[in-house]
N, CA, C and O atoms as a DFTB+ gen file, in Angstrom:
452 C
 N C O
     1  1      30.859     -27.942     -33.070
     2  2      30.343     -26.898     -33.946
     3  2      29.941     -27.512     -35.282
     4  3      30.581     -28.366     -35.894
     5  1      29.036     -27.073     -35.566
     6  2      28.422     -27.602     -37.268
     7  2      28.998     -26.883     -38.228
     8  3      28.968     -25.683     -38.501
     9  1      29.418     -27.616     -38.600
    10  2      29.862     -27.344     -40.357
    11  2      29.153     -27.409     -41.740
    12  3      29.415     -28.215     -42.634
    13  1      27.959     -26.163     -41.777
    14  2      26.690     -25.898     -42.519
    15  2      27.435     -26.197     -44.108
    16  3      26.693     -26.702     -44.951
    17  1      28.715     -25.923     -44.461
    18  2      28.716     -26.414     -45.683
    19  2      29.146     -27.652     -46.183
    20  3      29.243     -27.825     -47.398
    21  1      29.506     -28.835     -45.090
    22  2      29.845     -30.109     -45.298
    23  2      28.965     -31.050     -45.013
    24  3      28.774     -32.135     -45.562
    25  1      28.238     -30.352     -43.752
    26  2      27.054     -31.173     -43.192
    27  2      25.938     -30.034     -42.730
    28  3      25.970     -29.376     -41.690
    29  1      24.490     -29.952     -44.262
    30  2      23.575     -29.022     -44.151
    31  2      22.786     -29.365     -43.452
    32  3      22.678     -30.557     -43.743
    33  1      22.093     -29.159     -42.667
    34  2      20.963     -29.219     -41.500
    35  2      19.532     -30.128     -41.956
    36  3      18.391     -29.669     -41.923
    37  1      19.828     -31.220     -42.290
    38  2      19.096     -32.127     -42.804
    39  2      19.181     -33.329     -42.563
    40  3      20.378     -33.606     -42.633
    41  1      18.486     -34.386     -42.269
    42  2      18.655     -35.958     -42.309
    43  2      20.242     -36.296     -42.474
    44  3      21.045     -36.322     -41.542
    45  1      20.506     -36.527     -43.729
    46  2      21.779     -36.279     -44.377
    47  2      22.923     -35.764     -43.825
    48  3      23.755     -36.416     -43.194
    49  1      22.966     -34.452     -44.094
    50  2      23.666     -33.917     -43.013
    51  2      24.305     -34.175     -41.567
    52  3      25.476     -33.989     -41.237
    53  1      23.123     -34.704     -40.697
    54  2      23.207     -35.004     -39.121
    55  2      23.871     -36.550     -39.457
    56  3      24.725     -37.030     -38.711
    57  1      23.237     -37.458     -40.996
    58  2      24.289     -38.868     -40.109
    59  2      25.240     -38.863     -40.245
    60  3      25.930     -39.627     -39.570
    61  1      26.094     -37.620     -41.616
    62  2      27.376     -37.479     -41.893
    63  2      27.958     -37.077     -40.965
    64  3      28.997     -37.708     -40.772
    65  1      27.742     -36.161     -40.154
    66  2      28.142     -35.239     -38.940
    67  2      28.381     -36.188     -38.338
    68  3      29.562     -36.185     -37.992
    69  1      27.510     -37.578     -37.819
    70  2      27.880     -38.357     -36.478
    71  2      28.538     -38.964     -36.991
    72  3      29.478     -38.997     -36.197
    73  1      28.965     -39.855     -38.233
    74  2      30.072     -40.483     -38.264
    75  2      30.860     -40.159     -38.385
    76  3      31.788     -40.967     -38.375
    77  1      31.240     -38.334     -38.658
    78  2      32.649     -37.611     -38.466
    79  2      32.879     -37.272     -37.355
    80  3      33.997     -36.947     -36.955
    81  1      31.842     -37.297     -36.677
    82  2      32.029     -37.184     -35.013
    83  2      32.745     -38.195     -34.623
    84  3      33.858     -38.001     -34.134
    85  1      32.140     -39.665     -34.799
    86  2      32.450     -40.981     -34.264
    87  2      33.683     -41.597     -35.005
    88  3      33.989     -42.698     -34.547
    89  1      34.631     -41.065     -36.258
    90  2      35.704     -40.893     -36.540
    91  2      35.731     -41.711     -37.941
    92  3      36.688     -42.465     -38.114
    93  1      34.772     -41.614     -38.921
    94  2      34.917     -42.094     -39.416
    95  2      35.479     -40.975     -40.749
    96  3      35.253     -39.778     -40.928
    97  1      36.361     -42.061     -41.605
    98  2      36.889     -41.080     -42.653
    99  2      36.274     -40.642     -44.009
   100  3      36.310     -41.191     -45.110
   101  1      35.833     -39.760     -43.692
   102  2      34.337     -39.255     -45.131
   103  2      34.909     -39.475     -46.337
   104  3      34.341     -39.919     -47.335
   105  1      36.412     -39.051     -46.193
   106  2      37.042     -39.240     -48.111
   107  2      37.273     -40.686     -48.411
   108  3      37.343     -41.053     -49.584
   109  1      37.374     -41.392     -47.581
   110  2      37.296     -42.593     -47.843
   111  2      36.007     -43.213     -49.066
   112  3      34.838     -43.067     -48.711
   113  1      36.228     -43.763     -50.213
   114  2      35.026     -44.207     -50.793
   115  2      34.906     -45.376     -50.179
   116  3      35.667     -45.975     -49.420
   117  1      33.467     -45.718     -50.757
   118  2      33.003     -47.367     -50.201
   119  2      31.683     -47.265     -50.689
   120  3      31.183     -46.245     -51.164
   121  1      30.979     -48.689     -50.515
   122  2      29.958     -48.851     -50.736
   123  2      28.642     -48.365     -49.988
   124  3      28.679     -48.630     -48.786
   125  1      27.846     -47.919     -50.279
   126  2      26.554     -46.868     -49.817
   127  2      25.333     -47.801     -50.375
   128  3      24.891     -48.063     -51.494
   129  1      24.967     -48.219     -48.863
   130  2      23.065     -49.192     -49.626
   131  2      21.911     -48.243     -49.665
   132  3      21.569     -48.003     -48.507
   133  1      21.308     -47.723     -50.380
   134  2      20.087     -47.180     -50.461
   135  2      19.158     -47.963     -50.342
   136  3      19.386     -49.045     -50.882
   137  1      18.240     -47.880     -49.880
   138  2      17.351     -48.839     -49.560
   139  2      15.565     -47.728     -50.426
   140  3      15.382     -46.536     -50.176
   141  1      15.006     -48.217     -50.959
   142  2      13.669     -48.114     -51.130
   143  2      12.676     -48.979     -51.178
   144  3      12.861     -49.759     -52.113
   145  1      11.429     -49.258     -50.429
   146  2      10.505     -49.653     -50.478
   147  2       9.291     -49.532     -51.452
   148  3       8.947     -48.555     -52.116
   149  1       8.720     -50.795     -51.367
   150  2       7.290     -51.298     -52.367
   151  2       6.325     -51.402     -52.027
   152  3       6.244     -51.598     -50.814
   153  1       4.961     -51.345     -52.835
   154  2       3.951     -51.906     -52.259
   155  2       3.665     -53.598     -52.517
   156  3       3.284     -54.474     -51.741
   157  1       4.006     -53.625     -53.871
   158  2       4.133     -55.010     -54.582
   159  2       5.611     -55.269     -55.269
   160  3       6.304     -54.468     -55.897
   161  1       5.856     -56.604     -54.954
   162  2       6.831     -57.706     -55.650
   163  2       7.060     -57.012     -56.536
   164  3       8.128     -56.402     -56.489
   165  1       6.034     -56.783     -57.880
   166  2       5.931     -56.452     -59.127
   167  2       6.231     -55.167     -59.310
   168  3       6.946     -55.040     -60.304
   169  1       5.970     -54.075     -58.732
   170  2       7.075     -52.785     -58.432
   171  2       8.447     -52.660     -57.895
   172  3       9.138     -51.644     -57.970
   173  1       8.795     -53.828     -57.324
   174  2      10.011     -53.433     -56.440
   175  2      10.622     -54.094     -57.616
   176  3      11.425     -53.294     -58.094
   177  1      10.600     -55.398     -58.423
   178  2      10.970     -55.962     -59.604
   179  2      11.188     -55.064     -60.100
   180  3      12.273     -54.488     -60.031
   181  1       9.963     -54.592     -60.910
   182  2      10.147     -53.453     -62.042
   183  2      11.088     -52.210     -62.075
   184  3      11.669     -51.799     -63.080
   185  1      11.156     -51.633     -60.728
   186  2      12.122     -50.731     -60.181
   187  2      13.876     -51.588     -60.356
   188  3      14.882     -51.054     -60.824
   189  1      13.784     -52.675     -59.940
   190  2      15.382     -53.313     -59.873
   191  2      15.462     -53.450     -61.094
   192  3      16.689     -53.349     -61.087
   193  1      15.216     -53.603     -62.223
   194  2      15.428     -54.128     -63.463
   195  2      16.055     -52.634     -64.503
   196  3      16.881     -52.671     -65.415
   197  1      15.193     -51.235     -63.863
   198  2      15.412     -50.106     -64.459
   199  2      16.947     -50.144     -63.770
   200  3      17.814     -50.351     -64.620
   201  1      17.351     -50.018     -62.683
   202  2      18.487     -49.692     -62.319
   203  2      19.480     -50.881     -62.719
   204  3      20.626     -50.448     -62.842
   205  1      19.395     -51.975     -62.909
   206  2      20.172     -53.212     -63.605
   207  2      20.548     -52.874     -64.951
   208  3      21.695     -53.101     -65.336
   209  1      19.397     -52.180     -65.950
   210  2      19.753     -51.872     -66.676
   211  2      20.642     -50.645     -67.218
   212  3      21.289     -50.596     -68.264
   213  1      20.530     -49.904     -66.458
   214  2      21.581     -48.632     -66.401
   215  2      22.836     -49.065     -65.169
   216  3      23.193     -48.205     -64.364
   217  1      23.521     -50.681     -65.133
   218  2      24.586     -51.291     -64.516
   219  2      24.611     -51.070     -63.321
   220  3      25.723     -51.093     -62.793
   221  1      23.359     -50.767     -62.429
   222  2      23.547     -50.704     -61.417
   223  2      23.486     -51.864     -60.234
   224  3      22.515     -52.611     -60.357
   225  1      24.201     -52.094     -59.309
   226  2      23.820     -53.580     -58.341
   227  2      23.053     -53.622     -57.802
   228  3      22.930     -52.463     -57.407
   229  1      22.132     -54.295     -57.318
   230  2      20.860     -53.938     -57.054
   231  2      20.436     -55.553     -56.126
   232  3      20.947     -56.503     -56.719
   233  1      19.776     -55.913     -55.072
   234  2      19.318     -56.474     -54.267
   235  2      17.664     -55.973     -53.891
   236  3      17.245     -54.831     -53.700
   237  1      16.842     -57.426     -53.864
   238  2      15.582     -57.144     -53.013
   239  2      15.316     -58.231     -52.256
   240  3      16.069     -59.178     -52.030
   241  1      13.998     -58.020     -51.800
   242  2      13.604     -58.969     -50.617
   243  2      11.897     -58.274     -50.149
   244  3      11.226     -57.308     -50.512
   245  1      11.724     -59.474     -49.099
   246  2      10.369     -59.111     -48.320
   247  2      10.893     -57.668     -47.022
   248  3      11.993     -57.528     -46.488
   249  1       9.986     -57.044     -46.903
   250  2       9.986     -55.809     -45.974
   251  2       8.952     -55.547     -45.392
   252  3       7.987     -55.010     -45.936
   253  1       9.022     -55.980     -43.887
   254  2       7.442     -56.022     -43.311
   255  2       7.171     -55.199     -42.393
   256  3       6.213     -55.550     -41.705
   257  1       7.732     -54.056     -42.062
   258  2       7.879     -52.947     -40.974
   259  2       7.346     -51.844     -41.412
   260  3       7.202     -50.973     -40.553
   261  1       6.954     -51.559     -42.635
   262  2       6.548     -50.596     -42.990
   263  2       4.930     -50.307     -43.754
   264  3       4.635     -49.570     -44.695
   265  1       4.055     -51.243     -42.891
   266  2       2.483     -50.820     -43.187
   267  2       2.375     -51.625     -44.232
   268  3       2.626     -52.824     -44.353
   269  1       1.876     -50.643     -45.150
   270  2       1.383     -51.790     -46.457
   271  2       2.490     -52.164     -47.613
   272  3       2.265     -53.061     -48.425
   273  1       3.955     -51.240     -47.615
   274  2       5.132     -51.555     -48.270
   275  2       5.592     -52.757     -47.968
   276  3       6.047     -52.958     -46.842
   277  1       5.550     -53.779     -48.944
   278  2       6.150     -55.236     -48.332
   279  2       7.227     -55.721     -49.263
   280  3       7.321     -56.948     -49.279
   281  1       8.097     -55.048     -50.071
   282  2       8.902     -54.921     -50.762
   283  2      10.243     -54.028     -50.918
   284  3      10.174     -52.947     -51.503
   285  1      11.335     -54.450     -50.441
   286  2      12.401     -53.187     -50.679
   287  2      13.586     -53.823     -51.839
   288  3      13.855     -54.938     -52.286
   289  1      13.915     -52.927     -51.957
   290  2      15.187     -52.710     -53.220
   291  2      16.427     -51.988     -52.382
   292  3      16.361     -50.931     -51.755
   293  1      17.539     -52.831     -52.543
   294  2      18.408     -51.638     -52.136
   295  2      19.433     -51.683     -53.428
   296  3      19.423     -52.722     -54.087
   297  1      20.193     -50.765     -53.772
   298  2      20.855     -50.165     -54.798
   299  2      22.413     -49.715     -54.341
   300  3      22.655     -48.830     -53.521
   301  1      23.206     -50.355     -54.907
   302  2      24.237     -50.214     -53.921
   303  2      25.629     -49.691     -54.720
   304  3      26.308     -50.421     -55.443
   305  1      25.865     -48.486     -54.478
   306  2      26.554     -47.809     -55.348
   307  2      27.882     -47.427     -54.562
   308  3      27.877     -47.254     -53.343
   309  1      29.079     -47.303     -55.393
   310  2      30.530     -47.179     -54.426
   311  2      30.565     -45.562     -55.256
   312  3      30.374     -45.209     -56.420
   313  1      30.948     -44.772     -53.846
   314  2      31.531     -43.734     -53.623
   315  2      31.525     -42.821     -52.369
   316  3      30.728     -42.951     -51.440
   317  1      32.560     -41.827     -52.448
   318  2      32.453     -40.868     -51.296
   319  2      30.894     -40.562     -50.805
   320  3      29.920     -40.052     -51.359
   321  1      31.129     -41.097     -49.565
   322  2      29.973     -40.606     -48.700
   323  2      29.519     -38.987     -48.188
   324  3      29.202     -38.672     -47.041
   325  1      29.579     -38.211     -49.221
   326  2      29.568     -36.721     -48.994
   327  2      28.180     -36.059     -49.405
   328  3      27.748     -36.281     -50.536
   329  1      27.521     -35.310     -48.586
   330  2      26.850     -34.877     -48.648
   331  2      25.967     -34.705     -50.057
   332  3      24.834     -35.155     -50.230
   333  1      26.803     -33.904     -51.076
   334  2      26.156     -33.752     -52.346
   335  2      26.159     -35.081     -53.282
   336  3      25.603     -35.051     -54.380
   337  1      26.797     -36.227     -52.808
   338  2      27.004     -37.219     -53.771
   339  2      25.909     -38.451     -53.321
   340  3      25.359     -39.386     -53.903
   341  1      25.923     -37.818     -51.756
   342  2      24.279     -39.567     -51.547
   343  2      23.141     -38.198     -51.324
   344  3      22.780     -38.058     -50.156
   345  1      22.711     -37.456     -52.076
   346  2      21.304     -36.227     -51.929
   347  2      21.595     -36.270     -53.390
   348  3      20.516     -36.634     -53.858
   349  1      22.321     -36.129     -54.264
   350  2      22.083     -36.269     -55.210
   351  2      21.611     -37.437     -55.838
   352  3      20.605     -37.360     -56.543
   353  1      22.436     -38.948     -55.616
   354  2      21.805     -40.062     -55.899
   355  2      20.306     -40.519     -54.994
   356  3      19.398     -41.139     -55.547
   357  1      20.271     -40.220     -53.979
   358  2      18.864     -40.222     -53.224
   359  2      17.673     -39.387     -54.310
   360  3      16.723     -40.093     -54.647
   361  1      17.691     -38.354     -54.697
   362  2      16.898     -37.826     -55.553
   363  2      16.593     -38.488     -56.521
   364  3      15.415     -38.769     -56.744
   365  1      18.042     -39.056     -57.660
   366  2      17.426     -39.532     -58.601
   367  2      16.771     -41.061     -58.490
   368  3      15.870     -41.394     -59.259
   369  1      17.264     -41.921     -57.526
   370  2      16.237     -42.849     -56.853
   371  2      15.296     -42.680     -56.563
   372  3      14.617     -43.646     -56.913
   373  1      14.515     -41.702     -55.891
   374  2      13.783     -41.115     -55.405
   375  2      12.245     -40.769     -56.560
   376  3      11.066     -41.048     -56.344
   377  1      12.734     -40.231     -57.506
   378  2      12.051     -39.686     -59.150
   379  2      12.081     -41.029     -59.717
   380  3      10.930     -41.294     -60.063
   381  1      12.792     -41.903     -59.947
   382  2      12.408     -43.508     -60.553
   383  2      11.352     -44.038     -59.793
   384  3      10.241     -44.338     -60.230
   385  1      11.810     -44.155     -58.459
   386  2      10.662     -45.423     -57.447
   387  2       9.457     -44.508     -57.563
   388  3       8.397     -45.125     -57.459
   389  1       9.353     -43.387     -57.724
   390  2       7.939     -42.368     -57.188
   391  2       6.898     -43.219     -58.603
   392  3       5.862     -43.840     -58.364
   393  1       7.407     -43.063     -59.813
   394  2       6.836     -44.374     -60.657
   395  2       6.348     -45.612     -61.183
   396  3       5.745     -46.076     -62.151
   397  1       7.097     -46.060     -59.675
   398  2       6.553     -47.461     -59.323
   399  2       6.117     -47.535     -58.479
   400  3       5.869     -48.669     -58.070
   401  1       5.723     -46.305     -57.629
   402  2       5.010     -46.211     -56.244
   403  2       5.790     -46.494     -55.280
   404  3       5.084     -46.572     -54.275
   405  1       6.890     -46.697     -55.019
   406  2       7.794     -46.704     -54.149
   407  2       8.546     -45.339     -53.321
   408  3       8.579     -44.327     -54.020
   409  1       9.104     -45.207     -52.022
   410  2       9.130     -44.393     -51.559
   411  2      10.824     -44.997     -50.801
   412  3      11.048     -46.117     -50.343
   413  1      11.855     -43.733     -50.901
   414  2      13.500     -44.248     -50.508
   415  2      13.100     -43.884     -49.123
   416  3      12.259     -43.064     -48.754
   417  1      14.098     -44.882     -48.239
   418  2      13.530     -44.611     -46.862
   419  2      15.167     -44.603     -46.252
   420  3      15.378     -44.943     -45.088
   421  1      16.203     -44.208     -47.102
   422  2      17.650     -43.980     -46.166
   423  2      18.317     -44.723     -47.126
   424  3      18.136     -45.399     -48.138
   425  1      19.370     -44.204     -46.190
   426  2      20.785     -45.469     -46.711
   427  2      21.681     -45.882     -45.331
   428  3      21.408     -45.530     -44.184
   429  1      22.839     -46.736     -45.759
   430  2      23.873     -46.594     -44.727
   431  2      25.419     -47.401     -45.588
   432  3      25.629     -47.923     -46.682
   433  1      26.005     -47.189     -44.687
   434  2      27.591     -47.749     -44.975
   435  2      28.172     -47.878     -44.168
   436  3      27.841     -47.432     -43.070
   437  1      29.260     -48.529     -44.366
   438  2      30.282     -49.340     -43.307
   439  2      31.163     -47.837     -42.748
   440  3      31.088     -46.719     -43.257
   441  1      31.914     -48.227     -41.652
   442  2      32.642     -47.042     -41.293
   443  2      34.150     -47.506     -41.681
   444  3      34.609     -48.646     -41.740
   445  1      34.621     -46.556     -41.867
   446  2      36.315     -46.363     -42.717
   447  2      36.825     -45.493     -42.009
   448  3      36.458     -44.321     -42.095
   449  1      37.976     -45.980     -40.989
   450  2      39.057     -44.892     -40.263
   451  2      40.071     -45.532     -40.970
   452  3      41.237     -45.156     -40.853
């Protein structure tokens, strides 16, 4: 049975659901990679440097699976994996990269029983 107020009927929602399905422990914190993509070096840079500067950890690299995006950033922030806490940070990632032409394409994390 779905649980519409822990896990809302969205992207989000459904991967939280399967790893509470598959037993993993949601209150558990841990580290969460967001990943967003570039078109250029020089955006995915420019994007890591905004989030470096507001202390965030931050990793990039080449990304070649996605058409003409050949640049990703991932952003890697520790906390509860709960619904309102990675949709909320997805958004405000989301409103930065849209500035550098970049587009967030997920996240993931380790599992914690």
């Amino acid at each position: 049975m779905k649980n519409e107020s822990t896990f809302p009927d969205d992207a989000n929602g459904e991967m939280l659901r399967e790893m509470a399905a598959s037993g993993d422990d949601l209150s558990v914190p841990r580290e969460v990679d967001f990943t967003v993509i570039f078109p250029t070096k020089d955006a995915a840079i420019a994007f890591a440097v905004v989030l470096l500067e507001k202390g965030q950890r931050v990793s990039y690299g080449e990304y070649g699976e996605q058409g003409e995006l050949f640049w990703l950033v991932q952003a890697h922030q520790y906390m509860v994996p709960s619904h309102e806490n990675i949709s909320g940070y997805e958004d405000l990632l989301a409103s930065e990269a849209d500035s550098h032409g970049g587009q967030a394409i997920g996240w993931a994390c380790e599992s914690q029983e």
